[in-house]
Residue, then its C-alpha position, 0 to 999 in steps of 0.5 A: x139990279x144985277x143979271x139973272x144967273x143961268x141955273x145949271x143943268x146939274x141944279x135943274x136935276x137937282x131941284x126937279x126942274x126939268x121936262x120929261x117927255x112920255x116914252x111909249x111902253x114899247x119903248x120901255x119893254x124894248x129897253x128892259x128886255x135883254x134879248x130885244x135891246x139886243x136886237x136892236x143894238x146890234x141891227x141899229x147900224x146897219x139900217x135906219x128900219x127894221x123889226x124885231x121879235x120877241x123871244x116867245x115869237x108873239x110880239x114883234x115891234x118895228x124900229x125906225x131911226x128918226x132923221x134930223x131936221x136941216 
């Protein structure tokens, strides 16, 4: 028999055969939020922690920058 072809990642896509991992709702709100994405992209540079807040000042999350593993 001949080699087993590697399936492409656009294949994968395609055909739904792929891992998902589960994003924590803070996540999610942070994104679809534009003053908080905001916020974040615009402190994400200058440091690896740090908290932002919400427009109405009620919530308040804390961002911190995963580092690799050596």
């Amino acid at each position: 028999m001949g080699t087993k072809k590697e399936k492409s990642t656009l294949h994968k896509i395609i055909f739904g055969e792929t891992r998902t991992r589960q994003v924590s709702g803070s996540s999610k709100r942070i994104v679809s939020d534009k003053f908080l994405s905001k916020q974040v992209y615009t402190k994400v540079d200058k440091n690896g922690e740090f908290t932002i807040k919400s427009k109405d000042g009620k919530s308040s999350y804390s961002v911190r920058q995963l580092r690799p593993s050596r």
